[in-house]
C-alpha positions as CSV (number, residue, x, y, z in Angstrom):
1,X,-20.6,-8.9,-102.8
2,X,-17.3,-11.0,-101.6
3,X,-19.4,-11.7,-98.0
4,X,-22.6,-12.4,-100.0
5,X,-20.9,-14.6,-102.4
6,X,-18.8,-16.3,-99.2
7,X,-22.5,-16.7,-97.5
8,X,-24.3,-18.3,-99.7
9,X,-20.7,-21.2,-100.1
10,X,-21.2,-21.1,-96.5
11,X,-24.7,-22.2,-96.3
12,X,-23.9,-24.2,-98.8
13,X,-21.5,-26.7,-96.6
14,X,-24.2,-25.7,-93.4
15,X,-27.0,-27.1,-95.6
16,X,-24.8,-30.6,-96.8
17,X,-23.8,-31.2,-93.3
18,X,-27.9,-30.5,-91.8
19,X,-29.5,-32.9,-94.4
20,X,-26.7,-35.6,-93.6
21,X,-26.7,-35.1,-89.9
22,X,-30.5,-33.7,-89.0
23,X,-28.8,-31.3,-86.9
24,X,-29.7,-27.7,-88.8
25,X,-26.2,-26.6,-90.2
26,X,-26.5,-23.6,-87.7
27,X,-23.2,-25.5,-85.8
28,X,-21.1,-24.9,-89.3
29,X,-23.0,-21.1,-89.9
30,X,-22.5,-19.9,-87.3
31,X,-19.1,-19.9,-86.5
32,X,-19.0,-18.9,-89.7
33,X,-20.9,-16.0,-89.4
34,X,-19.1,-15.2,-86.1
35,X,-15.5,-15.7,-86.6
36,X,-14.8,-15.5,-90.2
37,X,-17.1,-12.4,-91.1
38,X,-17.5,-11.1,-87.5
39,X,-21.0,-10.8,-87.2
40,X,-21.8,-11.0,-83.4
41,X,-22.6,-14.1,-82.4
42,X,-26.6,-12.8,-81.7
43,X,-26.8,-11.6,-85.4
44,X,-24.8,-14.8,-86.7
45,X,-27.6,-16.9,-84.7
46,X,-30.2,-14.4,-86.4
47,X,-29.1,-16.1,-89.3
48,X,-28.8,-19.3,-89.4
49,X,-32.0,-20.0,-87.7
50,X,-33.2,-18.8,-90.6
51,X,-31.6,-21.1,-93.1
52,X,-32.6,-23.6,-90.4
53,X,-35.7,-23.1,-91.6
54,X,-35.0,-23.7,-95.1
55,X,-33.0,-26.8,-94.4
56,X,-36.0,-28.5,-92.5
57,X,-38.1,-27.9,-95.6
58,X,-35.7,-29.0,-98.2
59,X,-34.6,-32.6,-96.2
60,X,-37.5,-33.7,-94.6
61,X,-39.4,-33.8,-97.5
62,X,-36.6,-35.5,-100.0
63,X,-36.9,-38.6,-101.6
64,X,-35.9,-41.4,-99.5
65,X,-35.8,-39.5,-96.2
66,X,-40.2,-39.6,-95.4
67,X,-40.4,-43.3,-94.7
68,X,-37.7,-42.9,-91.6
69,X,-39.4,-39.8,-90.1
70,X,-41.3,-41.1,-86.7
71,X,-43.8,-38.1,-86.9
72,X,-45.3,-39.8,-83.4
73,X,-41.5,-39.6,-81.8
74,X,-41.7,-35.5,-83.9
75,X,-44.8,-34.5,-82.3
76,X,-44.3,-35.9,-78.8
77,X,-40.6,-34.0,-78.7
78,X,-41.9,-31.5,-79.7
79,X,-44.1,-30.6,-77.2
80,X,-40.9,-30.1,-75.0
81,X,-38.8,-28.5,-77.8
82,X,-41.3,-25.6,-78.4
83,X,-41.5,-25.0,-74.6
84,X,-37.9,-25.3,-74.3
85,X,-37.3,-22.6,-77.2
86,X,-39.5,-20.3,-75.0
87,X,-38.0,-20.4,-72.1
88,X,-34.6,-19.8,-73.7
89,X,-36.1,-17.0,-75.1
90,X,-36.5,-15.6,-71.7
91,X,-33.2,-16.0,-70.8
92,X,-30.9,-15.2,-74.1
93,X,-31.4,-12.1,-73.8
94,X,-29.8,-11.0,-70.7
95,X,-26.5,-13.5,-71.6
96,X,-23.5,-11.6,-72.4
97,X,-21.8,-12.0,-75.8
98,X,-18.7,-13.7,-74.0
99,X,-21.1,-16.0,-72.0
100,X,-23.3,-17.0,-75.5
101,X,-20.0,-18.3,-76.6
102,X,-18.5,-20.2,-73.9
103,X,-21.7,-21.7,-73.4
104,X,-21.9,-22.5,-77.3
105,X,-18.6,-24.3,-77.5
106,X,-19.2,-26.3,-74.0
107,X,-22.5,-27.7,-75.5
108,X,-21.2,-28.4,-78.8
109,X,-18.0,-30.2,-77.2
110,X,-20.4,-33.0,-74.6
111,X,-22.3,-33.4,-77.6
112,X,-18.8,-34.8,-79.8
113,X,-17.9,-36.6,-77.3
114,X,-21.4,-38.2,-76.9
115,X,-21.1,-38.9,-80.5
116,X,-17.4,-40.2,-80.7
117,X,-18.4,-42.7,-77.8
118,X,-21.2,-44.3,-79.3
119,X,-20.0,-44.9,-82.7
120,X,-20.2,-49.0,-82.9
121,X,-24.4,-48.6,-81.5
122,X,-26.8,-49.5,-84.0
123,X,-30.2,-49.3,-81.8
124,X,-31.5,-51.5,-84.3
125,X,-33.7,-55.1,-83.6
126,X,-33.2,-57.6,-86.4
127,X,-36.5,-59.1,-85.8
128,X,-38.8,-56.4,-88.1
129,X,-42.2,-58.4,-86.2
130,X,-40.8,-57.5,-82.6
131,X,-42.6,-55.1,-80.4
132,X,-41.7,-51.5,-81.3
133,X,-44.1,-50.4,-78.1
134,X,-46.2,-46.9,-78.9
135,X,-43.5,-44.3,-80.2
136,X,-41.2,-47.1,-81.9
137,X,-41.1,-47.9,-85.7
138,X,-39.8,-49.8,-88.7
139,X,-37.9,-49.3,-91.8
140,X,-35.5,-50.7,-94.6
141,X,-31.9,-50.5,-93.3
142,X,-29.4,-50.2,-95.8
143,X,-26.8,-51.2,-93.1
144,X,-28.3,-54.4,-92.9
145,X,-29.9,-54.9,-96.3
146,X,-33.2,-55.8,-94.4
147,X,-36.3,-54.5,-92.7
148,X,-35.2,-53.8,-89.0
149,X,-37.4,-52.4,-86.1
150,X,-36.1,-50.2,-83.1
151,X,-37.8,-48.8,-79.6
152,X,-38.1,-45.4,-77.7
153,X,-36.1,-46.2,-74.5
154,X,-35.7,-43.8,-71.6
155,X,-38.4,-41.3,-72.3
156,X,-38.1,-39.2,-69.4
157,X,-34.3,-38.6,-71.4
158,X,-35.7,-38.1,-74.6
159,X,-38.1,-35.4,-73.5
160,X,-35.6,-33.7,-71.6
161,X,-33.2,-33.8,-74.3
162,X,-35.9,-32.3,-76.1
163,X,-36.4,-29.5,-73.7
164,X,-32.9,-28.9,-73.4
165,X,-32.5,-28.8,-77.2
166,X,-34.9,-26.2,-77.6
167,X,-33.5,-23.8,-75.1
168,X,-29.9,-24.1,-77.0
169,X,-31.7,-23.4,-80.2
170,X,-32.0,-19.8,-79.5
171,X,-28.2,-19.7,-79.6
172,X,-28.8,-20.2,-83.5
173,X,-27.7,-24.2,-83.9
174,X,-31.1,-25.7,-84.2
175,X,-31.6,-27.7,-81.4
176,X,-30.9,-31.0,-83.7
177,X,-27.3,-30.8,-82.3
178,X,-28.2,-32.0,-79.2
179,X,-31.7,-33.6,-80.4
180,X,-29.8,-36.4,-82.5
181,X,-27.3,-37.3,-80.4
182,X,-29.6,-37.9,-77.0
183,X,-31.8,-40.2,-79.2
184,X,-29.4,-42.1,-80.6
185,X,-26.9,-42.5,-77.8
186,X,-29.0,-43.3,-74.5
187,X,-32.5,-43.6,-76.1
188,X,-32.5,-46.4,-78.8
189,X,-33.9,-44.6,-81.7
190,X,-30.8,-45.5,-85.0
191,X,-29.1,-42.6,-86.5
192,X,-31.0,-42.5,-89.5
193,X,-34.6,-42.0,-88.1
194,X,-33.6,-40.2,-85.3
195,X,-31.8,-37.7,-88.2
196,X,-34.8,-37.6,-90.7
197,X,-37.3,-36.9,-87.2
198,X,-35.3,-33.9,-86.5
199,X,-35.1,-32.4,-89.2
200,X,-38.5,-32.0,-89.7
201,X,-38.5,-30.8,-86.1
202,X,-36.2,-28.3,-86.4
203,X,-38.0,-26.3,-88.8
204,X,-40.4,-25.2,-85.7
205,X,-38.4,-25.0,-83.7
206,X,-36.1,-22.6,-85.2
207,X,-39.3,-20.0,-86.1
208,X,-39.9,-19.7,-82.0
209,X,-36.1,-18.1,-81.6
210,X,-35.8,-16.3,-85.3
211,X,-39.0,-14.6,-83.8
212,X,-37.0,-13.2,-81.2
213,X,-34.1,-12.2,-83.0
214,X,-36.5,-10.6,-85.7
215,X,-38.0,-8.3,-83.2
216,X,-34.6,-7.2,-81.6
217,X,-33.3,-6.2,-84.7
218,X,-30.4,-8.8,-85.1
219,X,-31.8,-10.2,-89.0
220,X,-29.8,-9.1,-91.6
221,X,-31.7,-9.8,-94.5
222,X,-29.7,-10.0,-97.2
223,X,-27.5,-12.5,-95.7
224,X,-30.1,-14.5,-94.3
225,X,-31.4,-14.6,-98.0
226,X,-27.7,-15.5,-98.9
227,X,-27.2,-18.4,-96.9
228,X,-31.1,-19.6,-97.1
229,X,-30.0,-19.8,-101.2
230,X,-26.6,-21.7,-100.7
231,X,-28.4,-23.8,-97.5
232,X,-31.0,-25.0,-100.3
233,X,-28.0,-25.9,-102.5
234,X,-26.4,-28.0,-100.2
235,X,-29.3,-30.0,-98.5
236,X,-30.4,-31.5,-101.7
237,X,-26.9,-32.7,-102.1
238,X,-26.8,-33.6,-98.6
239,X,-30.0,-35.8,-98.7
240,X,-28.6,-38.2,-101.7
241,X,-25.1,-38.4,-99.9
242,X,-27.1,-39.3,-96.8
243,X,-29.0,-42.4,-98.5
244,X,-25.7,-44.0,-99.5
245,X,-23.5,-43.7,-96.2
246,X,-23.1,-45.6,-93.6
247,X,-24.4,-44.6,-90.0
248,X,-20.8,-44.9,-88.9
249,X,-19.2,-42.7,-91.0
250,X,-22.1,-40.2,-90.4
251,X,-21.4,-40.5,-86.5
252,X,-17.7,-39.9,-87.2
253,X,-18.5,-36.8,-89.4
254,X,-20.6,-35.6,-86.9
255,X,-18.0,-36.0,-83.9
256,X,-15.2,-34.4,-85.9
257,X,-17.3,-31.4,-86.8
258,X,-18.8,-31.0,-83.1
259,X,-15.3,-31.1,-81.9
260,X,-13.3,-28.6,-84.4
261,X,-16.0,-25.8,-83.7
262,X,-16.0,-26.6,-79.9
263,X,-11.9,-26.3,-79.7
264,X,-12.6,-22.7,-81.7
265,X,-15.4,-21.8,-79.3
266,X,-13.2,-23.0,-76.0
267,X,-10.6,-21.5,-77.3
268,X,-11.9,-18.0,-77.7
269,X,-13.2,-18.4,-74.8
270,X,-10.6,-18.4,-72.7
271,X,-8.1,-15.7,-74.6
């Protein structure tokens, strides 16, 4: 009952830091999961695609988070998300434990430092009449107190991103991890929309590798049912923190997170 009980606290934190960020939680849960209870890191991934699941319903249908969804920008991505997810289907299971790690923290650490670079960009046009092009948008910026626009820049990025984020997604994170980053950092779309867009992503996403996972054996249910409860928790929290922060303080909280679990990962990787 003390690892249910720790679980479902855990999931709690995962499910706060997905609905702020759009990344899934699965970068808190699992290492979670892995180091602290000492799941292996296949079963830890078992799980928190799971409670990805439940964090992409929960925040992508809150109030305030539907008008800065870009379902065009959603359903274009994930085209190359889905495929992505199988082909790192494919090849997860013949990594080795070790390798799943290293590979985990090296990931998780480009993507901090991605973030941590970037953290003064807005991606945002003042004018709210300019051209957004075909997969661009609009919405209310509290930033700005005003209606701004924005673009999809560098699409050949953005779908590879996409692709890319859908093979690391079978490691258990999501994909949003690398998803919201790559958008906001080389392809224009703001922090907000590019959040809100994939976190309604992630939600299919994550059901391509917890198939997997389900059919080798590696769900355990009860604390998949744990962490779904405490993930639930602490998205709705998550998506009314969300509407009142700044974008720059979300990019910081995303670096610093991004960068403590990559040290852990790096570190264990090497000892």
């Amino acid at each position: 009952m003390t690892i249910v009980f720790a679980t479902i606290a855990a999931g709690a934190v995962a499910g706060l830091l997905g609905s702020l960020l759009g990344i899934g939680g699965g970068v808190f849960l699992v290492p979670f999961m892995n180091l602290a209870i000492g799941l292996p890191i296949r079963a830890a991934g078992a799980v928190s695609l799971m409670t990805v699941i439940a964090t992409s319903s929960v925040t992508s249908a809150a109030r305030g988070r539907l008008h800065l969804v870009n379902l065009r920008i959603g359903m274009v991505l994930e085209i190359f998300t889905t495929l992505g997810g199988f082909i790192g289907i494919l090849f997860i299971n013949h990594f080795s434990e070790r390798a799943i790690e290293r590979t985990f923290g090296a990931v998780i650490g480009f993507v901090a430092a991605v973030m941590a670079s970037r953290l003064e960009k807005r991606n945002v046009l003042r004018d709210p009449g300019a051209d957004t092009g075909a997969l661009g948008g609009r919405y209310y910026d509290e930033d700005s107190g005003a209606e701004v626009a924005y673009r999809l820049r560098r699409r050949p990025v953005a779908f590879g991103a996409s692709f890319a984020a859908g093979f690391v997604s079978t490691l258990g994170i999501g994909g949003g991890v690398l998803k919201v980053p790559a958008l906001n950092a080389w392809c224009g779309i703001p922090l907000r929309v590019a959040a809100a867009t994939s976190a309604l992503m992630i939600g299919a996403t994550a059901v391509v590798g917890s198939i997997n996972y389900f059919v080798r054996g590696d769900v355990i249910p009860h604390l998949a049912a744990a962490a779904a409860i405490g993930v639930l928790l602490g998205a709705r929290a998550g998506s009314a923190v969300a509407a009142r922060s700044r974008a720059k303080a979300l990019k910081l909280l995303m670096s610093a997170v991004l960068a403590a679990v990559s040290i852990l990962y790096l570190i264990r990787g090497i000892s």
